[in-house]
C-alpha positions, -999 to +999 in steps of 0.1 A: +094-112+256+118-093+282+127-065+262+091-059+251+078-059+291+063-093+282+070-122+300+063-157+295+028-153+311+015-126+292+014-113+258-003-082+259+005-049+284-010-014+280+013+020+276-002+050+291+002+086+296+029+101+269+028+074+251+057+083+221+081+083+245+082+046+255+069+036+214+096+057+194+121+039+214+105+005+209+108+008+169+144+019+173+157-017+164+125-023+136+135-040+103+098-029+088+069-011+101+037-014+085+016+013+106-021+030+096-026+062+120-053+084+106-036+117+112-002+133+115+017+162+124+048+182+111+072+161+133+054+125+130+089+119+114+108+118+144+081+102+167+075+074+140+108+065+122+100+051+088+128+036+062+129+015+026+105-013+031+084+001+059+045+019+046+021+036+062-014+044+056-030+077+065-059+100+059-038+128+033-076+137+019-080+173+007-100+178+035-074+169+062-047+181+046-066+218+041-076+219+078-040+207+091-052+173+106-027+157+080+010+172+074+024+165+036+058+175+051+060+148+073+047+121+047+072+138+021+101+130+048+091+093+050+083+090+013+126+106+008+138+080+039+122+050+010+084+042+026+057+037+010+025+061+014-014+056+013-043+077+014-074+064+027-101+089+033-120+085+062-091+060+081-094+064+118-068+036+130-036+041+148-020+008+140+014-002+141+031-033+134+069-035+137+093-062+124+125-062+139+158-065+136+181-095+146+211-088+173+233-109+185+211-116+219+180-119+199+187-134+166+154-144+160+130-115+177+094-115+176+073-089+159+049-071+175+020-049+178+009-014+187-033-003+186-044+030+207-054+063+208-025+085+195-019+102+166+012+107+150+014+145+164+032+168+190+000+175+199-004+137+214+032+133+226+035+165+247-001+174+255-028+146+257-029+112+281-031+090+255-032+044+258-021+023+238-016-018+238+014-035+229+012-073+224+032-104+204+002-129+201+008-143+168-027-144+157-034-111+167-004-099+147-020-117+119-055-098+121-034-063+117-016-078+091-045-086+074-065-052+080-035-036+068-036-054+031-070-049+032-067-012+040-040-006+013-063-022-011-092+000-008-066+031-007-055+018-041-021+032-061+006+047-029+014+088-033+039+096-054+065+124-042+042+150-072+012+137-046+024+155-012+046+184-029+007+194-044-006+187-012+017+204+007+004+235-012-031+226+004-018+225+039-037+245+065-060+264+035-087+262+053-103+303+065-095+307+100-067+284+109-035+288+131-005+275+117+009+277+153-015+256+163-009+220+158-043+207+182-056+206+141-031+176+138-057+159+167-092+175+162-102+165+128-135+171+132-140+203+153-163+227+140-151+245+105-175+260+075-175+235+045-170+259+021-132+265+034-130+226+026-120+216-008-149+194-024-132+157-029-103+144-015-068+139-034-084+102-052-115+123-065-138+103-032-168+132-021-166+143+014-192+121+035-197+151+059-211+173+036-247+178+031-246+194-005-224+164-014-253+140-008-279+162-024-261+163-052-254+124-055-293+121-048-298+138-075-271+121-098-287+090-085-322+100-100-308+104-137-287+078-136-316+055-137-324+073-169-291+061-185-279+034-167-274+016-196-246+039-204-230+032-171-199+007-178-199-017-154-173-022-125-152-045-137-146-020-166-133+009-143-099+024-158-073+015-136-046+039-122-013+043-148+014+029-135+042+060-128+072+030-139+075-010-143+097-035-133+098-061-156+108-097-144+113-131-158+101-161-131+103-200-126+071-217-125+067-247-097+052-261-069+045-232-035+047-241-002+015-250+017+024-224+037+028-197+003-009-209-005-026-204+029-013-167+026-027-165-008-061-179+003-059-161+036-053-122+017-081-132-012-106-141+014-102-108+032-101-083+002-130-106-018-103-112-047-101-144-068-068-162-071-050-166-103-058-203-108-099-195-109-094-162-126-105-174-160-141-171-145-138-135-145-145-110-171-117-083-187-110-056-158-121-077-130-092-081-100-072-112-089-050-123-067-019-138-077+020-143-067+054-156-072+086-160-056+123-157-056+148-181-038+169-168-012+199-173-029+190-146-050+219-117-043+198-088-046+205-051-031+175-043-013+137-056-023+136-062-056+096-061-057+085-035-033+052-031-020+033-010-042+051-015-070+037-024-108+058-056-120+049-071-154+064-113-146+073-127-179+063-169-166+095-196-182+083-226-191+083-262-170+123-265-178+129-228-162+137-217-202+131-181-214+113-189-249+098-167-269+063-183-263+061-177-224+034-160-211+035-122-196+011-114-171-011-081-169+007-061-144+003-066-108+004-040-081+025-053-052+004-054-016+024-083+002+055-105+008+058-131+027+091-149+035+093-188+032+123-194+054+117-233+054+116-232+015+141-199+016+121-181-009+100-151-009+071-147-024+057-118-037+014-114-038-001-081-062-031-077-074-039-083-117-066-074-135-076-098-159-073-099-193-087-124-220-055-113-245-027-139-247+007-116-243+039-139-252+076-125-244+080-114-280+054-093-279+065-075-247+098-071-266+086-055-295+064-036-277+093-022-258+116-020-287+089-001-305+091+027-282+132+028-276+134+000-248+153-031-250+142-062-233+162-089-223+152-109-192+179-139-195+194-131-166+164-131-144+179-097-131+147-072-131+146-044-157+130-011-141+110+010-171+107+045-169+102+064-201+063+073-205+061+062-241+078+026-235+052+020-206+025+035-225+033+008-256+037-027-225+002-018-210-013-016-241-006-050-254-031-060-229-060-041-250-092-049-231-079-034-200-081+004-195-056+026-179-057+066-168 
């Protein structure tokens, strides 16, 4: 496209040289960016504009954080402007994927994708000749969408605001370093002693670099074999405690061809079942699954977003709210995808399975136990807060563990 510096022969064209200058100004008009850039500076905020329903993923590790390769004071302004934030130690991408906005001379504009060099940093805006390629090939765009999900999996629950303000506290720890220098924000890796570098990373995941970390797993290695018969299996690993809920009530039917391709397309790529073959698993294992809302829907903002826990309460063939329909386990958001031939939107998370049979009574008296009235009549979705109330809805699902 014209405005992109595409034309009708080409789809792809490199940016070169001080590269934030021409990108911040192409996400000016985004609706959503979905971005992973390993590391990022103080100002990152300003080069890379982030609002409610854009995420990024990042490397906030102990270990970058402490050496100043990672700033929690940019992630904390994104996480207050309404993104979402992940943590994946060990990322290296700079990704971005922007979704834009309709105008009156482009009311339907395409989306379209950044991969280079640059960090999120002053240091790679002012300083260093960085590349990057921009393109709007559709399948392309798919691929990154796809690595993104996939990414966000493997990073797991998204920071919380408690996550960077005790991060933040960690920033630029490490003996020896410059605060005035921001060339940390773009040399990860330059020569520092490991003991200035806290052991683990912020999800508990050893640092790869070290040499006394794989001694010591050597070692753990040899008396494991000793006990492994005490070692709970995978699909058994406690999984994280959801900070809040939202609690839904959806109509059961029929998805679009297109709503299942995405389905099979995200399970395929992050080795997940989907919910119709998940009564082959075992209690603990992860699932794909999803539902929708219909356009006509008037809600303010996403009702479901990404990285969210939702608990869907499932009304039966007639679209009734009985006291016998199913609740699912929760589900962790990680896509959307909007059906605009159908006009709905469907919502994908990831559920752990359970072999316990929850019914809407039970998640009301669950609730009610514990001070929280449910009533999901209206289809309207009920955010829980209160520790003790989500404490009493994920434990009706008894085989699965949370921490």
């Amino acid at each position: 496209m014209q405005d992109l510096g595409l034309g009708n022969e080409r789809t792809v064209r490199m940016i070169s040289g001080r590269v934030w200058d021409e990108i911040t100004g192409l996400l000016a008009g985004a609706r959503r960016v979905t971005a992973a850039v390993a590391y990022v500076g103080e100002d990152a905020a300003e080069l890379l504009p982030l609002r409610s329903g854009s995420s990024i993923i990042v490397d906030a590790s102990e270990k970058a954080v402490a050496q100043g390769s990672t700033a929690p004071i940019a992630l904390l302004a994104w996480k207050d402007a309404g993104a979402v934030i992940y943590s994946l130690p060990g990322l290296h991408a700079k990704t971005i994927v922007c979704e834009r906005k309709p105008t009156h001379g482009n009311p339907d504009p395409d989306p379209f994708l950044i991969v280079g060099s640059a960090n999120v940093s002053a240091n790679s805006a002012r300083r260093l000749d960085e590349c990057a390629l921009l393109t709007d090939d559709l399948t392309t765009l798919r691929e990154a969408f796809e690595a993104l999900t996939a990414w966000k999996l493997r990073a797991g629950e998204p920071l919380s605001r408690e996550d960077l303000v005790a991060l933040a506290a960690l920033y630029r720890t490490v003996a020896g370093d410059d605060p005035a220098d921001d060339r940390a924000a773009d040399d990860p890796d330059r020569d520092i002693p490991n003991s200035d570098i806290p052991d683990s990373d912020a999800h508990g995941v050893p640092d790869d670099d070290d040499p006394d970390d794989h001694v010591a797993a050597t070692d753990d290695a040899v008396e494991t074999d000793d006990t492994a018969a005490d070692v709970p299996p995978a699909d058994t690993t406690p999984a994280p405690r959801p900070r809040n809920l939202i609690l839904t009530s959806v109509r059961e039917d029929t998805p679009s061809e297109e709503a299942k391709y995405e389905a099979e397309v995200l399970a395929r790529d992050n080795d997940l079942a989907i919910a119709d073959t998940a009564t082959v698993l075992t209690p603990g294992r992860e699932y794909l699954d999803y539902f929708w809302l219909d356009f006509d829907r008037d809600y303010y903002g996403d009702p479901f977003p990404e990285g969210a826990t939702v608990v869907a309460t499932f009304r039966n063939e007639r679209g009734q709210l009985t006291k016998t329909c199913s609740v699912s386990p929760p589900m962790r958001i990680m896509s959307t995808f909007r059906d605009h031939q159908a006009e709905r939107t469907y919502y994908y998370g990831v559920v752990r399975h359970s072999g316990t049979d929850v019914t809407y009574t039970d998640l009301q008296a669950a609730a009610g136990g514990a001070g929280r009235t449910v009533n999901l009549a209206s289809e309207d979705p009920a955010k829980v807060f209160r520790p003790g109330a989500i404490t009493a809805i994920i434990g009706l699902w008894g085989d699965l563990v949370f921490e």
